[in-house]
N, C-alpha and C positions, 0 to 999 in steps of 0.2 A: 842415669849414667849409661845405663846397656844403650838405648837408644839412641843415644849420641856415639856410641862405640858403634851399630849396628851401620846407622848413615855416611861414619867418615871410614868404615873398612876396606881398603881397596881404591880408595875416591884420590889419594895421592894427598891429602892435607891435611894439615895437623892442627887440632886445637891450641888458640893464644892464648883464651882468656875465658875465665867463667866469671857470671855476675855474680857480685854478691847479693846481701838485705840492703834496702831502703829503710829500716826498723830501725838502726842503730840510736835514732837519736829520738824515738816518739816519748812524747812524755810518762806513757803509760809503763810502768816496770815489769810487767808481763809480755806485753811486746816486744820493749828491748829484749829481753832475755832470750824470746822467743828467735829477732832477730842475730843474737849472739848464737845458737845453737844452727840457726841457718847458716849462717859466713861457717862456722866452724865444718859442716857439710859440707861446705860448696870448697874449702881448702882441701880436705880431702880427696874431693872429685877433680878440682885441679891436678894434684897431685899425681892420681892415677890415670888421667887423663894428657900429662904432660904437657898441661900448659904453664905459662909464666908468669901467670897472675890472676887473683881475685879482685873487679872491678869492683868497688864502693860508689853505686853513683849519689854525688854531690842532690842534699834537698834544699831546694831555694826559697824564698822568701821569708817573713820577720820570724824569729823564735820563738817556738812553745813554751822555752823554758821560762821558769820566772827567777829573773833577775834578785841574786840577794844583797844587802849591804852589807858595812861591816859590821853594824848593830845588830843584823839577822846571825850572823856566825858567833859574835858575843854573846849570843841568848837573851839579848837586849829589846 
């Protein structure tokens, strides 16, 4: 964050927007996690930084996740 404070001092322009995690959605539960403790970061750094938002950018293509039924949540 200094850095980013360091570059716009003086420059006349104000931070809009900080990126968040790509993590949110990986199947592995240490990464997520790892990307929930990022975003959580980066809203802070928004915050002091006075921008208006934490981007989440969108992951494309088919899901990691595995699909359950209703016999999967039955115990079935």
């Amino acid at each position: 964050m200094e850095a980013i404070e360091e570059q716009i001092v003086g420059a006349g322009v104000a931070v809009s927007a900080i990126v968040g995690s790509i993590q949110l959605l990986d199947t592995d539960p240490q990464t997520r996690a790892e990307g929930v403790e990022l975003d959580r970061r980066r809203l802070r750094m928004a915050k002091d930084l006075g921008a208006d938002c934490v981007i989440e950018v969108p992951v494309f293509g088919p899901t990691s996740f595995r699909y359950f039924s209703a016999d999967d949540c039955a115990g079935g």
